[in-house]
C-alpha positions in Angstrom: 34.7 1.9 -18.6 35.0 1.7 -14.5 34.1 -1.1 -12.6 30.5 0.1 -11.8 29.4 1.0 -15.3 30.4 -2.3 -16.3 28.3 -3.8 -13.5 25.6 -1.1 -14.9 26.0 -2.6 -18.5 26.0 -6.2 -18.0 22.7 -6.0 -15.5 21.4 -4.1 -18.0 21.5 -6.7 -20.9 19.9 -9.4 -17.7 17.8 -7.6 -16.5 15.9 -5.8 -19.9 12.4 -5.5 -18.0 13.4 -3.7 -14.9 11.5 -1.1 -13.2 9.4 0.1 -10.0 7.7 -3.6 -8.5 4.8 -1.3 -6.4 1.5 -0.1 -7.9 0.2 3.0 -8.0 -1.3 5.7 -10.2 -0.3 8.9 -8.2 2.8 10.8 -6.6 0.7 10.1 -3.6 -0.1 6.6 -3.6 3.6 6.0 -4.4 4.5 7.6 -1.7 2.2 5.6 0.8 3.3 2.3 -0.9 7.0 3.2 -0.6 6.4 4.5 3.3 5.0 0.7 3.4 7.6 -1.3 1.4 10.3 -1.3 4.8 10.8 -4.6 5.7 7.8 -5.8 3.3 7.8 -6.9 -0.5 6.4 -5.0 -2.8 4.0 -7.8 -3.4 2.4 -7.8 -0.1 2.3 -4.2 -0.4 0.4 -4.1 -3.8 -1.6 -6.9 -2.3 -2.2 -4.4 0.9 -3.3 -1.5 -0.9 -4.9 -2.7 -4.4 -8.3 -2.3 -2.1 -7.0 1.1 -0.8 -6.3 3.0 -3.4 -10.1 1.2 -5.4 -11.4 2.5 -2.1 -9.5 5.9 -0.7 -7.8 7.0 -4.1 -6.9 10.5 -3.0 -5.9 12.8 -0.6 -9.5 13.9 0.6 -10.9 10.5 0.7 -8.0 9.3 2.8 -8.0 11.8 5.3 -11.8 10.2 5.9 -9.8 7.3 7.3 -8.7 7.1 11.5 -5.3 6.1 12.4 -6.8 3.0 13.9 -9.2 2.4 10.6 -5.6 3.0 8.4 -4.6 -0.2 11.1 -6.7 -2.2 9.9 -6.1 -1.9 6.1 -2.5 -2.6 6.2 -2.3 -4.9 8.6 -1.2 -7.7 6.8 1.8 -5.2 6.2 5.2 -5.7 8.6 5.4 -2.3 11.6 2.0 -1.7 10.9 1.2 0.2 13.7 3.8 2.5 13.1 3.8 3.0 9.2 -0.3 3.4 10.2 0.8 6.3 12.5 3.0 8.1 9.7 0.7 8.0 7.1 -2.4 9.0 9.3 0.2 12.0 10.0 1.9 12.7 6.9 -1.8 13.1 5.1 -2.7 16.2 7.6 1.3 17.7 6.8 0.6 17.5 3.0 -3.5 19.1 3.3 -2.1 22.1 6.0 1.4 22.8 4.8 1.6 21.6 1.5 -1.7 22.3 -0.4 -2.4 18.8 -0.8 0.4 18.5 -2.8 3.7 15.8 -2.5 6.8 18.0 -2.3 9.0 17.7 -5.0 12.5 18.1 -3.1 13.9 16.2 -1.4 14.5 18.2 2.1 10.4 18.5 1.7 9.9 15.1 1.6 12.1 14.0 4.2 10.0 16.7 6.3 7.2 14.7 6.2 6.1 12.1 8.8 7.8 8.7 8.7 10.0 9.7 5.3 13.1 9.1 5.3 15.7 9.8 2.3 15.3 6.3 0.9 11.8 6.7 0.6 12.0 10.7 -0.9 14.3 9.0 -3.3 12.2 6.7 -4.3 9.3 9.4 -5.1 11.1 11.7 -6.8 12.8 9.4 -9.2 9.5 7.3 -10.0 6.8 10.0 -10.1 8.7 13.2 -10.8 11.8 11.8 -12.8 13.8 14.4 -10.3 17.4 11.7 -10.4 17.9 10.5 -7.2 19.8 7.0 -6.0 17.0 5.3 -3.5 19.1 2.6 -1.5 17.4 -0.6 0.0 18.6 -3.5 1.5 19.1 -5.4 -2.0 21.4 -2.0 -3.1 23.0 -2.0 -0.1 24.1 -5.8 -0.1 25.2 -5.8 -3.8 27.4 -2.8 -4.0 29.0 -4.2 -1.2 29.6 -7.2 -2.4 30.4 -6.5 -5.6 33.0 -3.8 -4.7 31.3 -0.8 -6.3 30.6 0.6 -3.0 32.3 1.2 0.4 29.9 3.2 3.0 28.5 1.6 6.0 25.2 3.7 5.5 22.2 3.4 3.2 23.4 7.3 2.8 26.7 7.0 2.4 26.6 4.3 -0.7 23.6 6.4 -2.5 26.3 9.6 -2.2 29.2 7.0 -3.6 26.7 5.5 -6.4 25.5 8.5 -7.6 29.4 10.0 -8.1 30.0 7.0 -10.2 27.1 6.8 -12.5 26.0 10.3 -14.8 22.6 10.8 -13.6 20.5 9.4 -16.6 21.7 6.1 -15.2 20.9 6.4 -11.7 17.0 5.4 -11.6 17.8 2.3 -14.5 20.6 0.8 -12.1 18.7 1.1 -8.4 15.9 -1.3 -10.2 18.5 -3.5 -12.2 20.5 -3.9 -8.5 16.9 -4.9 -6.9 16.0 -6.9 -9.3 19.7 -8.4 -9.3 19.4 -8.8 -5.1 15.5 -10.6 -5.3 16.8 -12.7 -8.2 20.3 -13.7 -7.7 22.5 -12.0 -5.2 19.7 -13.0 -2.5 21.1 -12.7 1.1 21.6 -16.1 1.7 23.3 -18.3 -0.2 23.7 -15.9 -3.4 23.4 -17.9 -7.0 27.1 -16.7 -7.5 27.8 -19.7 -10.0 24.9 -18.2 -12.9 25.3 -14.7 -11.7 26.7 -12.6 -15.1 28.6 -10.1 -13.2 30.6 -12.8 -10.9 33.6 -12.2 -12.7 33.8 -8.2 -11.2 32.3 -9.3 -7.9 35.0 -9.2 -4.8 32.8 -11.3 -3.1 32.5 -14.1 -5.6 36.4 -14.3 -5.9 36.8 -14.6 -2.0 33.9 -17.4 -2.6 36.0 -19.3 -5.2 39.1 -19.3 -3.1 37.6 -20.8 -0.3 36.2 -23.2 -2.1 
């Protein structure tokens, strides 16, 4: 068993429960919340659009909305303005080039306004089961640490993570590694001492000898 299937199998038996933090009942809305989630919890996001999607729940009744009314429903949300923008765009792109339908490739996606490969990622392994290896911050900041990746972009560890795992365990590990990085490897001042795959982390054993 390699170093990152061992990681895979010991988060796995900590973590029994995880899975996707954001709420949402289309590929759509998950694709609006995930577009939201940079640099914001998924908590303030659910928080954000709980009356948005009760309100807008579809494509048609969102494209009622103005960029500057979208403004003012998100925000509470971090880079409103922007993510505001995006959406108000991305919502035409979908009702004149894609039928009103969210793509379900990833090039697609990532043609869309304001999506990026994380975020395509994100949609096609949550609403379509298509595997994919969405990395966030979290992702990025444990498979460093730990060793089980190298690449100095979100895109370069996804393309090392995804050569190291078979594909059925791609979606499981990019939650258990979130919920891992909000839990226990947090950024600062990581909880290396109750963490259960400290023994396999580089960064814990350069901890320990400068301690």
């Amino acid at each position: 068993m390699t170093k990152t299937e061992k990681v895979y199998e010991l988060l796995k038996t900590a973590y029994p429960d995880a899975k996707c933090g954001l709420v949402y009942i289309s590929p759509l809305q998950l694709l609006i919340s995930t577009m939201l989630s940079a640099q914001a919890t998924d908590k303030s996001v659910n928080k954000v659009t709980e009356e948005l999607y009760m309100q807008y729940p579809d494509l048609g009744s969102l494209l009622t909305l103005s960029q500057e009314e979208i403004e003012l429903k998100i925000k509470k949300i971090g880079l409103y303005k922007n993510k505001s923008k995006n959406i108000y765009n991305m919502l035409r792109v979908l009702k004149d080039k894609y039928n009103g339908e969210v793509p379900k490739n990833m090039e697609e996606l990532m043609s869309l306004p304001g999506v990026g490969r994380k975020t395509a990622s994100v949609v096609l392994t949550e609403a379509f089961n298509i595997p994919a290896f969405p990395v966030d911050t979290h992702v990025f900041r444990i498979t460093k640490r730990i060793g089980i990746a190298k690449g100095n972009t979100a895109d370069n560890v996804s393309d090392e993570m995804m050569k190291k795992l078979p594909k059925y365990k791609w979606h499981l590990m990019h939650h258990l590694l979130i919920t891992h990085g909000r839990t226990t490897c947090i950024a600062r001042s990581p909880k290396c001492t109750i963490c259960n795959v400290n023994e396999l982390c580089n960064y814990y054993k350069k901890r320990i000898v400068k301690e």
